[in-house]
C-alpha positions in Angstrom: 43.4 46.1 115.4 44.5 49.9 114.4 46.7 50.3 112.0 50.0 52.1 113.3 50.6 54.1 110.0 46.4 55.9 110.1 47.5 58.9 111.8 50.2 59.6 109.7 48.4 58.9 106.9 45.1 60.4 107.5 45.8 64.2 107.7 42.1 65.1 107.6 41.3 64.9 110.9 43.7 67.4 112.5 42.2 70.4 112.8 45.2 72.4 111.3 45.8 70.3 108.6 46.5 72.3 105.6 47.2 75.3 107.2 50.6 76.8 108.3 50.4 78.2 112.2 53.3 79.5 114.4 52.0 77.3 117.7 52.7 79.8 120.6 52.5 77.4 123.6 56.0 77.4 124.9 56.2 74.4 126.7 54.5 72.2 123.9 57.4 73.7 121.1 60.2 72.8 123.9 62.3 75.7 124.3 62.9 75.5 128.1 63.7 71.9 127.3 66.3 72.9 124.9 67.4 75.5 127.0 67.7 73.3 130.2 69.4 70.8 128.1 72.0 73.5 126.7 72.8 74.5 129.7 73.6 71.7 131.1 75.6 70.6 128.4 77.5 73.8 128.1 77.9 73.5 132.2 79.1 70.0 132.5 80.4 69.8 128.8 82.6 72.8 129.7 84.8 71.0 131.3 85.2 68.4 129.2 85.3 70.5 126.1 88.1 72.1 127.9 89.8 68.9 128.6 89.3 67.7 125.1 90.8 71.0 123.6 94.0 71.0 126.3 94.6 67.3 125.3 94.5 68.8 121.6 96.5 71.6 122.5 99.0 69.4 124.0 99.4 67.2 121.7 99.8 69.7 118.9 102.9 71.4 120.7 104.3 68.2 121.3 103.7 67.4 117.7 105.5 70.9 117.0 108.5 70.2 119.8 109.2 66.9 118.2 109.0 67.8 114.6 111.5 71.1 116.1 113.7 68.3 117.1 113.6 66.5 114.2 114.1 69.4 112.2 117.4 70.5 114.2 118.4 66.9 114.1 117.8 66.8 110.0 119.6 70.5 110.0 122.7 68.6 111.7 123.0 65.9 109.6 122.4 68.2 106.4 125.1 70.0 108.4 127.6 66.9 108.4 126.7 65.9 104.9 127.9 69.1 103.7 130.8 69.2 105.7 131.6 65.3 104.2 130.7 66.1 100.5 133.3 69.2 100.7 136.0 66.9 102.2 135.1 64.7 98.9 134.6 67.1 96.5 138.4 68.3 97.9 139.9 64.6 98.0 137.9 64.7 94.0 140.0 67.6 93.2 143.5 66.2 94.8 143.1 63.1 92.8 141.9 65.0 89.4 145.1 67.2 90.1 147.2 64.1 91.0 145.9 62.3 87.8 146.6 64.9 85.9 149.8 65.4 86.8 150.4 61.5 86.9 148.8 61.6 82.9 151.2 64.6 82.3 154.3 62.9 83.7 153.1 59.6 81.9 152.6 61.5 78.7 156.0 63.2 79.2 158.1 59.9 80.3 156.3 58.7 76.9 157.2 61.5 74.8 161.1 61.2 76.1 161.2 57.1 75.4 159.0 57.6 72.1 161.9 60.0 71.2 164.8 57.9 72.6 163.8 55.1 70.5 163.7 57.4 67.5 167.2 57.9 68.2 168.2 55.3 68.3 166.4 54.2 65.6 167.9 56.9 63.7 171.5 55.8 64.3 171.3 52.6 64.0 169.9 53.8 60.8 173.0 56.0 59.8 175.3 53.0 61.1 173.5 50.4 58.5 174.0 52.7 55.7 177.4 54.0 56.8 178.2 50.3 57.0 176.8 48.9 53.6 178.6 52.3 52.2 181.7 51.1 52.8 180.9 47.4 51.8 179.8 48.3 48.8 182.9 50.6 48.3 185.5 47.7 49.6 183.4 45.6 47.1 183.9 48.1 44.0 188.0 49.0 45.3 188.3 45.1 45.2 186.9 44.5 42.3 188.9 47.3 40.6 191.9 46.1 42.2 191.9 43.0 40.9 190.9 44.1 37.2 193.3 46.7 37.7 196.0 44.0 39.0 195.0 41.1 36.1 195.5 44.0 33.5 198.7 45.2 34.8 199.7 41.2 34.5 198.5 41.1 31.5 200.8 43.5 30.5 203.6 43.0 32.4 203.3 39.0 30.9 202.7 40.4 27.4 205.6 43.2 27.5 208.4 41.4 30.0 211.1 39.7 28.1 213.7 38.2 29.6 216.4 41.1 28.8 213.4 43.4 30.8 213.2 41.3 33.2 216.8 40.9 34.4 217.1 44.7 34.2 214.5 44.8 36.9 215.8 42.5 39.0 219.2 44.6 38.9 217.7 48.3 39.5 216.0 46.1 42.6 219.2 44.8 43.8 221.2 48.4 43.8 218.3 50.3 45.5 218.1 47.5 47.5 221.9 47.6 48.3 222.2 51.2 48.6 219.5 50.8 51.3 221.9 48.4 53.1 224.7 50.6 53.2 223.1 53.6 54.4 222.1 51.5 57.2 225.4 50.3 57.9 227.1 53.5 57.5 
């Protein structure tokens, strides 16, 4: 049996082996083959080139309509969101203005209390001093009084003699009745 792989082996026995040659017989190089072939495929592949390129076609401008739609639908929503985040941002502001005006009155109503009770603090204050003042000066007039009152029996015990003391009694009894009849009269 041959072997399969002696002719491609074996280049000796080709006659234009080792040689370069253009070969000019047309129908062994295949050219009307080719060009039969061609132009068939370009005849009947026309079509369905044609069919293949419209389904393309189509499907890129429905790719483009739908991403349109989406686009106008993402516009309209960015569209909303904007219009919500302003109505936030304002409803933000009225309650930063309302809290600061709610901090301000706070701080105020504080401020007035704060000094209410320093007030008050301050007369009670004035009332505790003014008070133990005039403790301590009834304390002091009571204590004179009564050193003032021992030493003026002191010396009334140590001076008063009986004739002193029965002249006293009488200068008491005519003021006392020259009183009397100047109410009578």
């Amino acid at each position: 049996m041959k072997n399969v792989t002696d002719p491609f082996v074996s280049l000796g026995h080709w006659p234009s082996a080792g040689s370069f040659t253009f070969n000019t017989d047309i129908l062994a190089t295949n050219p009307i083959n080719l060009g039969v072939v061609l132009g068939v495929l370009i005849y009947f592949g026309k079509g369905v080139l044609n069919d293949l390129l419209d389904n393309r076609k189509q499907k890129i401008l429905s790719t483009i309509r739908n991403s349109e739609e989406l686009r106008r639908g993402a516009i309209e929503q960015l569209e909303r969101a904007r219009a919500h985040l302003r109505k936030v941002e304002m409803k933000a502001d009225e309650y930063r203005m309302n809290g600061y005006s709610e901090i301000e009155r706070e701080k105020a109503n504080l401020i007035n209390a704060t000094s209410d009770s320093l007030e008050q603090l301050e007369n009670y204050k004035n009332e505790t001093l003014h008070f133990e003042q005039q403790r301590a000066i009834n304390q002091v007039r009571q204590q004179v009084f009564q050193q003032a009152l021992q030493g003026a029996l002191g010396t009334l015990n140590s001076c008063l003699n009986s004739e002193l003391h029965f002249r006293t009694i009488n200068a008491n009894i005519g003021i006392l009745s020259r009183a009397m009849e100047e109410i009578i009269d």
